[in-house]
Backbone as CSV, one residue per row, in Angstrom:
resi,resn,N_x,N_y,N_z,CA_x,CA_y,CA_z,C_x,C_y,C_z
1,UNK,127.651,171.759,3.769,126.726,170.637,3.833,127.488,169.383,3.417
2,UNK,127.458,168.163,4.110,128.367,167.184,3.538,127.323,166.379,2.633
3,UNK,127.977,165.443,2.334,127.343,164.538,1.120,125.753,163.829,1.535
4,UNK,125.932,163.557,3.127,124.784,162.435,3.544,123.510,163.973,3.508
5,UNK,124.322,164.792,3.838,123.163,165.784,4.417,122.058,166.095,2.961
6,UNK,122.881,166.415,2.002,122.968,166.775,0.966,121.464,165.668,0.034
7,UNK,122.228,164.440,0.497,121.260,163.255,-0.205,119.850,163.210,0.441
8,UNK,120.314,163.011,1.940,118.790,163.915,2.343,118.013,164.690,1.625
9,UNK,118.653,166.123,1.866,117.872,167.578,1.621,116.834,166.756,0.118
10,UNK,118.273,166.380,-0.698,117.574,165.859,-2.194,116.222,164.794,-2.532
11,UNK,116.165,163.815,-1.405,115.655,163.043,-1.062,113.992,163.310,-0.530
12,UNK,114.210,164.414,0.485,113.358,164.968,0.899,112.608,165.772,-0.214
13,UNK,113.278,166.941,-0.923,112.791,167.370,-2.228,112.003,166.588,-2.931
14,UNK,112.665,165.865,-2.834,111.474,164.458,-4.369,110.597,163.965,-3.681
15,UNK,110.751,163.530,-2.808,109.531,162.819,-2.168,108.391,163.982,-2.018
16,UNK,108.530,165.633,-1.602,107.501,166.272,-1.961,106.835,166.984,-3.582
17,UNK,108.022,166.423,-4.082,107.538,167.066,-5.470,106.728,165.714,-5.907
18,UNK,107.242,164.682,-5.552,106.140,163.714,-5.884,104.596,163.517,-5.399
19,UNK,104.729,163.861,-4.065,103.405,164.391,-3.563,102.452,165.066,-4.235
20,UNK,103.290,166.437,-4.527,102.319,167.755,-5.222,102.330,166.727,-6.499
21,UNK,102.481,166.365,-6.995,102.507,165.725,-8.225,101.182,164.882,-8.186
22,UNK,101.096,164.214,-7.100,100.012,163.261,-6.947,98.912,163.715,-7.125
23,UNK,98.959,164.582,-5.434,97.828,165.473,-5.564,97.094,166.430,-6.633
24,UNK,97.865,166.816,-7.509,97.304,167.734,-8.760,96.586,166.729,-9.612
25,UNK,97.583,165.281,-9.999,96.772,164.325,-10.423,95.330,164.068,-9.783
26,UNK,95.097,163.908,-8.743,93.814,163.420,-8.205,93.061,164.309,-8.344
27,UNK,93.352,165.432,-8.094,92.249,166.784,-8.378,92.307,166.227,-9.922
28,UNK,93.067,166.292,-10.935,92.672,166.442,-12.210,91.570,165.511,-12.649
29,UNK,91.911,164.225,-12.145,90.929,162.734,-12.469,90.061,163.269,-11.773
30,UNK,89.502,163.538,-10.670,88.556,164.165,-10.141,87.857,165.117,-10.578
31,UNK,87.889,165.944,-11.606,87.786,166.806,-12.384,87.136,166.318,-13.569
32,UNK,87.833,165.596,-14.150,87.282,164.838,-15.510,86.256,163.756,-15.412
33,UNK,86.448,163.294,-14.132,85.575,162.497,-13.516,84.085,162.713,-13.597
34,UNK,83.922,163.991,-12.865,82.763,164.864,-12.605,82.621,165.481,-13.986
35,UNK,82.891,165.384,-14.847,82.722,166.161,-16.264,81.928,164.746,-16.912
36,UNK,82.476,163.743,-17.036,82.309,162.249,-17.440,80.163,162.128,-16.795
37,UNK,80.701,162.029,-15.435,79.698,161.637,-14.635,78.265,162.720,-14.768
38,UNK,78.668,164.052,-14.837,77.622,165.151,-14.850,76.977,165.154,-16.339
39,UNK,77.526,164.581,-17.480,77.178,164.483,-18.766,77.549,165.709,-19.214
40,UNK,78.593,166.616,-18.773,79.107,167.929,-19.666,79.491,167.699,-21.187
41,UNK,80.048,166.203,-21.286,80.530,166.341,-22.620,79.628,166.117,-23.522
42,UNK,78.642,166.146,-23.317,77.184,165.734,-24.230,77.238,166.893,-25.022
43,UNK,77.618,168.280,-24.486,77.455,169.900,-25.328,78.359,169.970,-25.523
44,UNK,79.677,170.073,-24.992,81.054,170.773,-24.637,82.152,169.901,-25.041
45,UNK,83.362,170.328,-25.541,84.467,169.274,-26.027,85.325,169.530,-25.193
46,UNK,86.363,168.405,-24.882,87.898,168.909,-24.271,88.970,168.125,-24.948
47,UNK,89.363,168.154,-25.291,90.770,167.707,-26.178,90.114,166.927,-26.922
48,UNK,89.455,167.623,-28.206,88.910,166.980,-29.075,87.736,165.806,-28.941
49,UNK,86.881,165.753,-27.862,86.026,164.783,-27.568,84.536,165.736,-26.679
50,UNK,83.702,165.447,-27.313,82.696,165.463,-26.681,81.829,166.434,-28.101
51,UNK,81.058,167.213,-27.363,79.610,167.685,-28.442,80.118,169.261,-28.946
52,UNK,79.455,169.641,-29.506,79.268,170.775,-30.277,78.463,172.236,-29.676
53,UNK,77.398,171.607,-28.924,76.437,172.234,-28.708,76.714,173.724,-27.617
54,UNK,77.921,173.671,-26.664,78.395,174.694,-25.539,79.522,174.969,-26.171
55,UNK,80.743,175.988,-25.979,81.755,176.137,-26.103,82.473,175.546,-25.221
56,UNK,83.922,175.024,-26.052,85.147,173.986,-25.684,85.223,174.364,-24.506
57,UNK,85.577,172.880,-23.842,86.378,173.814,-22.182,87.700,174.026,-22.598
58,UNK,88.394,173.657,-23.257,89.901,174.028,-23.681,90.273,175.260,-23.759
59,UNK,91.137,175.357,-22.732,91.396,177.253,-22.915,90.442,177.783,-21.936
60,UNK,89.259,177.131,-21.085,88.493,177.971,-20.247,89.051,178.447,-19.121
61,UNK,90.010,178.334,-18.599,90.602,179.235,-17.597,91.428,180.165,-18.533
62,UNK,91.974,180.335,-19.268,92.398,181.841,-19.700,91.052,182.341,-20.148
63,UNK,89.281,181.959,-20.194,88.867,182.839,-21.050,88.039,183.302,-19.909
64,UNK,87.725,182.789,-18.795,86.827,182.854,-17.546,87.326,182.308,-16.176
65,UNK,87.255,183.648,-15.338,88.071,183.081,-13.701,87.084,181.945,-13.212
66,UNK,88.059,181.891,-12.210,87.122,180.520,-11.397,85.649,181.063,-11.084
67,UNK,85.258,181.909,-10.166,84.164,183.037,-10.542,83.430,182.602,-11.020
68,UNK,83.771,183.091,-12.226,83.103,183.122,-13.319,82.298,181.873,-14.068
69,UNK,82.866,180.766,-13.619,83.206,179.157,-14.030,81.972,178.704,-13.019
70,UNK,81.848,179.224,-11.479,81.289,178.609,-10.575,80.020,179.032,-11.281
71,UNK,79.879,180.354,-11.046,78.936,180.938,-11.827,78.099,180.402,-12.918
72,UNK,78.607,180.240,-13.902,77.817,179.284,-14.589,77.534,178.246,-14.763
73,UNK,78.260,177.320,-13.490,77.462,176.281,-13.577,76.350,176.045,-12.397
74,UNK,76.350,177.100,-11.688,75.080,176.919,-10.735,73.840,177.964,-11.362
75,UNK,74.063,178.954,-12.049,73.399,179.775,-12.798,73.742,180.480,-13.754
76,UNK,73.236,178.843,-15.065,74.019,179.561,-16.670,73.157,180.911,-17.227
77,UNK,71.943,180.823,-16.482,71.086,181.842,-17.491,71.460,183.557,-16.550
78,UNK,72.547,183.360,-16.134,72.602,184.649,-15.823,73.646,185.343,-16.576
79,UNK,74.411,184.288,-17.732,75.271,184.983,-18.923,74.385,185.215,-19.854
80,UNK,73.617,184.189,-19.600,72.785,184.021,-21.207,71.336,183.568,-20.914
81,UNK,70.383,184.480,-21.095,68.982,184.520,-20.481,68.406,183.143,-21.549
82,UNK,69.055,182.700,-22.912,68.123,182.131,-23.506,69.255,180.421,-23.703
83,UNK,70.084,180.524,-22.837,71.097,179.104,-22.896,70.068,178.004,-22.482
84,UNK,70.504,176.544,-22.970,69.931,175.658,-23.107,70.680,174.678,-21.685
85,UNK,71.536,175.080,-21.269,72.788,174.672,-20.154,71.928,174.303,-18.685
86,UNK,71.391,173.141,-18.407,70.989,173.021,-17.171,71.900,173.928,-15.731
87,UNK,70.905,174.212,-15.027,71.848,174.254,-13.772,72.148,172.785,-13.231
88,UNK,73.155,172.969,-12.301,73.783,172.471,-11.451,74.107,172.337,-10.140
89,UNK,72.882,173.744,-9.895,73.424,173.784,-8.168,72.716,173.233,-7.270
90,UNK,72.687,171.791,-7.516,71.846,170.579,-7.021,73.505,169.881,-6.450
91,UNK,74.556,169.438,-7.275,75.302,169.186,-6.801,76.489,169.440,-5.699
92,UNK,77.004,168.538,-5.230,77.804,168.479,-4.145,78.625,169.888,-3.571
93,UNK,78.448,170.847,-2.514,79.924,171.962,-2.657,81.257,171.365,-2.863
94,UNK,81.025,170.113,-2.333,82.854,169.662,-3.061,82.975,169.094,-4.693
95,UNK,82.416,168.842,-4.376,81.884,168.450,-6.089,82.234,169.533,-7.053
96,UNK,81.310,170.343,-6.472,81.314,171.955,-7.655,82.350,172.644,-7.500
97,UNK,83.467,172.832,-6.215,84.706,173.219,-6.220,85.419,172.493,-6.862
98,UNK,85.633,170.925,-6.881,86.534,169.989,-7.737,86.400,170.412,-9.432
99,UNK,84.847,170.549,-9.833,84.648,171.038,-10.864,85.144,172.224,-11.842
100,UNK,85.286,173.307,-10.725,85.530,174.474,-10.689,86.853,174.758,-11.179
101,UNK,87.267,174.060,-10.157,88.976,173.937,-9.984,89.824,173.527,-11.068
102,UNK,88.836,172.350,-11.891,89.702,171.816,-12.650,89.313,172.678,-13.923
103,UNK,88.587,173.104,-13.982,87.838,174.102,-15.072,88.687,175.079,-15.203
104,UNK,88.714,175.718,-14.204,90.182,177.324,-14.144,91.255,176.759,-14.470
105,UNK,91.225,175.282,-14.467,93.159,175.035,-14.625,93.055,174.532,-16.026
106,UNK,92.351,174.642,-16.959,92.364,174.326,-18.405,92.638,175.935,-18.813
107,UNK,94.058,175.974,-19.176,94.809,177.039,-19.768,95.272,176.647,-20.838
């Protein structure tokens, strides 16, 4: 491979790692967004901010799959017959996947 080819290949590399980079960003703000906007943090904390009342999302993707995540937020009383946790499955399917998504990726 000579040098020009080389600066390419490298060139090309970054410009997609910057991409995926982006994109994970926008899902993430998109994510927190819909957490902000839905009033989750009224019960629930994430890096030290928000209420008391639900358990942290911090750590909720190692403690519950995505599944599991969708699951309760379109139907909490099917973990817990006596939870205080509105549903949700009034909102958007992209919405609740963005939600979802960013929910499983809090490891």
């Amino acid at each position: 491979m000579t040098k020009g080819q080389l600066a390419k290949t490298l060139t090309l590399a970054s410009i997609c790692a910057l991409a995926a980079a982006a994109q994970v960003s926008a899902e993430e703000a998109r994510g927190r967004e819909l957490l902000n906007a839905l009033g989750c943090k009224a019960c629930h904390q994430l890096e030290g901010s928000g209420g008391s009342l639900g358990p942290a999302f911090d750590g909720i993707g190692q403690r519950l799959s995505a599944e599991q995540i969708n699951k309760q937020i379109i139907e909490p009383s099917s973990a817990n017959p006596n939870t205080m946790m509105p549903s949700y499955a009034h909102i958007p399917e992209e919405d609740l996947k963005a939600l979802v998504e960013f929910l499983a990726g809090l490891k």
